[in-house]
C-alpha positions, -999 to +999 in steps of 0.1 A: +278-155-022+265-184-002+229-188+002+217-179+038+202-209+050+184-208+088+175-233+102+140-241+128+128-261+153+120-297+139+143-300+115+132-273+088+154-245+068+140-215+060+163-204+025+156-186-006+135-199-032+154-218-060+142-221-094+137-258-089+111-249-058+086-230-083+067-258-087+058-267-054+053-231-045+026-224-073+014-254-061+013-242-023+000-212-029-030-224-057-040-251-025-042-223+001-055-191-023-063-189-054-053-208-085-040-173-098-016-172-071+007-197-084+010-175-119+017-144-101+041-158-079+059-175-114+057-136-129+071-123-098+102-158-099+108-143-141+110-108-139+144-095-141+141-070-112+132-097-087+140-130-095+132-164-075+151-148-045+126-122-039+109-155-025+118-177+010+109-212+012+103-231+046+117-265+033+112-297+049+136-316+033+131-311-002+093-308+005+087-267+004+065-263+030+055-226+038+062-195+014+064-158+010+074-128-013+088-092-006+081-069-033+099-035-037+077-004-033+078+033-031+055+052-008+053+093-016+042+118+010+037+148-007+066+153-027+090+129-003+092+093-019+101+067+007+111+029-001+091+005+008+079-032+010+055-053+008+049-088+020+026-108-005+018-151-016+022-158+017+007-198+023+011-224+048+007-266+044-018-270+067+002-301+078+026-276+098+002-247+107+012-233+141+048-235+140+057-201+134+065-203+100+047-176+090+063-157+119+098-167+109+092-157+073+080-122+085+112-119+099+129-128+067+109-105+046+112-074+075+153-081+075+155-081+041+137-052+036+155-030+058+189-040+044+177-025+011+167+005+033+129+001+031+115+031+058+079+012+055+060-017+047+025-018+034+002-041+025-039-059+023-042-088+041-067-107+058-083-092+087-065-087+119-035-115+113-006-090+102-010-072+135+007-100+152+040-090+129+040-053+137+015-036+111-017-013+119-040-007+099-034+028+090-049+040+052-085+038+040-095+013+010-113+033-009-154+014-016-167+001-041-196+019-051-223+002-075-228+020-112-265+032-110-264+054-141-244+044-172-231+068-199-241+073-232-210+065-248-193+044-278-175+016-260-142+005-272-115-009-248-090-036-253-069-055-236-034-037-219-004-051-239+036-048-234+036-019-256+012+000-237+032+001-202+043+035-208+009+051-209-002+029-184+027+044-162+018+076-170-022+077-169-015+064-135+009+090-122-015+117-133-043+097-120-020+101-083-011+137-083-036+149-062-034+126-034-011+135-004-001+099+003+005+075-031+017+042-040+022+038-074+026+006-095+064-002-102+074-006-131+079-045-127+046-048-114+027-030-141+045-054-164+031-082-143-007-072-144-007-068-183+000-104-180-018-122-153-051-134-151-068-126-116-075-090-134-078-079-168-060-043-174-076-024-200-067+003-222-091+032-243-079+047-275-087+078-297-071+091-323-044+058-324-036+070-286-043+055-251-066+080-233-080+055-204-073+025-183-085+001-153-086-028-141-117-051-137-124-086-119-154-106-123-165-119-087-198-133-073-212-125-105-207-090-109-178-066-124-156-046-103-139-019-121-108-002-106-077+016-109-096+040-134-075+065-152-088+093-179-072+123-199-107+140-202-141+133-194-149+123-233-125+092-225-141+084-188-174+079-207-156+055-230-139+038-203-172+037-181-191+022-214-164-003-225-165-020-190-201-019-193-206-036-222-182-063-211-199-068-183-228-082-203-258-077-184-241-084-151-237-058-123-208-035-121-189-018-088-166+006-094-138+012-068-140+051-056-113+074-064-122+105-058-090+129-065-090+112-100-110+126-130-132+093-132-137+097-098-148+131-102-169+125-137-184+094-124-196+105-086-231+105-098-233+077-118-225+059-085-244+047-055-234+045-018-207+019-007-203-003+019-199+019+055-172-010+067-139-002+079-116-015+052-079-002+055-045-014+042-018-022+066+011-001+077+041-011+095+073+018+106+097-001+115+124+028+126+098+062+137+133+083+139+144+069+101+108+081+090+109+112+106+138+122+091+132+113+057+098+136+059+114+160+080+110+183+048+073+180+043+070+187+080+089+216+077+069+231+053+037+225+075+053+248+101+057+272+079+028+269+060+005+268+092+011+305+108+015+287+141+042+302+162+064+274+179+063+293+211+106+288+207+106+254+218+112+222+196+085+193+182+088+164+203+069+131+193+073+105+220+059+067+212+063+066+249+088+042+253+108+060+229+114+098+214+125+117+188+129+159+187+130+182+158+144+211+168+129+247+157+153+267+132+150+294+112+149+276+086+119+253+097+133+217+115+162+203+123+177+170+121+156+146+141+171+140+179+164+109+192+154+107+231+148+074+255+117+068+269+091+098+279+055+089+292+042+126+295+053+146+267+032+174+272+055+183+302+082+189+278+056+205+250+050+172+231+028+152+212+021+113+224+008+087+200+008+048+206+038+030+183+008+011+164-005+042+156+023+065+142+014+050+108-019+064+111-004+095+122+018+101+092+001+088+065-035+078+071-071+099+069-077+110+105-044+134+116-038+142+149-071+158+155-090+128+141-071+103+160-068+120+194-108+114+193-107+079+186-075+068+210-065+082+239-029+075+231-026+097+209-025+131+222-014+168+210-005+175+246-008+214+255+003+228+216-025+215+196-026+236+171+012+230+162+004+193+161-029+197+145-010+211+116+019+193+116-001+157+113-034+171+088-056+143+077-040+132+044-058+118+009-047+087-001-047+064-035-025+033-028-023+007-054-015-027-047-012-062-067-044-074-058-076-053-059-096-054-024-128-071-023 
């Protein structure tokens, strides 16, 4: 298949990345970020399930000029798993800063995710910028809380190897379970952190097997410890004290995660955490595709809730757009799509603002919580149906980089 080149304004191509670009991307990227960045993006060019085409180049020439890279993710509501993406090593020569590069990559990323069938994208950036490309912020980041009170327990952790990956896999699943909204590691990426250096993953054993992991970073001269994972509390002590003891006299934060058992075993060992807003981004491309796919778990809601539907149908309505479930007897329908509809309580709907259906559906507020904070986002006259179809949701989303 020929490669899709497209060209922009000024003479530039935007193409996928070829192996003979990875220099000058690591390059790029290290100049803009962090030195890291250009290993990651090399681990993301060599693994088999991605490949130097999950990276576009903006070329000037054969100068590479402007980068970025979709990853393949999965995003599980309650027991629905959706694909996803997520845009990441996303840099810039400063040499040809506002050109719409970025913008134009976006594109090229967004495209190329919905061709695979992606029903979201997610992902931390830097404050504010991804809002210009269609994405809200939408889930919480969970703190990091400062260790106040260490355990009295025998270190021993080492580093993750290759031939730890499935316990790593699994320690994390369990770790998820309990959270309504997840976003696990895949499989490529868990390979990846095992091998880079912006974190370390680490791994407890007892009796010859792994019982613990996390993930630390060392940053303005303190630990951060995250991702933890534990089969009992015996082994979050050991994790707790193994990350201590590396830390060597220097402070340690630990990232909260409070459906998890170090989360639980560990709440007061910890002290409060920053009160700023920190969320990960969101972006729904297609409400009616996303509906649909958790048209099950809203089902289930309905019935769940006790609420009658007074024999009418749920309507959501982004105002300039609609979609209706219809009431069965078996819970909802297929999802209708409608045209534009600016009162929706007329017709026994709920309203919410298209930057806020992410929020909605997967973030900590629900449809109570939000119709407090933006008057966009209404239940209209059937508040208790809405209230219980959108509750506000747990989350435990984890990403290739850990949040500052």
């Amino acid at each position: 298949m020929p490669e899709a080149v497209h060209p922009l304004p000024g003479g530039l191509v935007l193409r996928p990345c070829r192996p003979a670009d990875l220099d000058q991307v690591g390059a790029l990227l290290a100049a803009r970020g962090e030195e890291t960045d250009a290993e990651d993006q090399r681990l993301v060019a060599d693994d088999p399930d991605l490949g130097p085409a999950a990276t576009a180049v903006v070329a000037d020439g054969d100068r590479v000029v402007s980068t970025a890279t979709l990853l393949a993710e999965t995003v599980r509501l309650d027991d629905v798993v959706l694909p996803a993406g997520q845009v990441e090593l996303v840099a810039t020569d400063p040499g040809y800063e506002g050109r719409g590069l970025v913008r134009a990559l976006m594109a090229w990323a967004h495209a190329r995710s919905a061709a695979r069938g992606d029903l979201v994208q997610v992902m931390i950036g830097i404050p504010y910028f991804y809002r210009l490309f269609g994405y809200e912020y939408a889930v919480d980041i969970a703190p990091a809380r400062p260790l106040v009170d260490v355990p009295a327990a025998a270190p021993g952790l080492r580093p993750a190897t290759p031939a730890d990956l499935p316990d790593l896999a699994a320690l994390q699943a369990s770790a998820q379970q309990r959270a309504d909204v997840a976003v696990p590691h895949p499989a490529a990426r868990l390979r990846w952190l095992v091998a880079h250096a912006a974190s370390t993953t680490w791994v407890a054993e007892r009796d010859g097997g792994v019982v613990a992991s996390a993930r630390s970073r060392a940053d303005d001269g303190a630990v951060l410890l995250a991702e933890p994972t534990a089969v009992d509390d015996r082994a979050t002590d050991q994790l707790l004290a193994g990350v201590v003891a590396l830390a060597a006299g220097r402070a340690v934060r630990v990232t909260d995660r409070p459906a998890s058992l170090p989360g639980q075993a560990w709440a007061r060992r910890l002290g409060p955490g920053s009160e700023l807003a920190e969320q990960y981004y969101l972006r729904v491309p297609d409400p009616g595709a996303l509906l649909e796919a958790i048209r099950p778990v809203l089902g289930r809601r309905l019935a769940g809730s006790g609420v009658d539907p007074g024999g009418t149908d749920v309507v959501v309505s982004t105002y300039g757009a609609s979609w209706r479930l219809p009431v069965t007897d078996d819970g909802l329908g297929a999802v209708v799509p409608g045209g534009r509809l600016q009162a929706p309580e007329a017709r026994g709907g709920a309203g919410v603002a298209p930057d806020q259906l992410g929020a909605l559906l997967f973030g900590p507020h629900g449809m109570h919580g939000l119709a407090r904070r933006r008057p966009d986002v209404y239940p209209g006259r059937r508040r208790e149906l809405y209230e219980a179809l959108f509750p506000p949701l747990s989350a435990d989303v984890l990403t290739y980089y850990l949040p500052y």
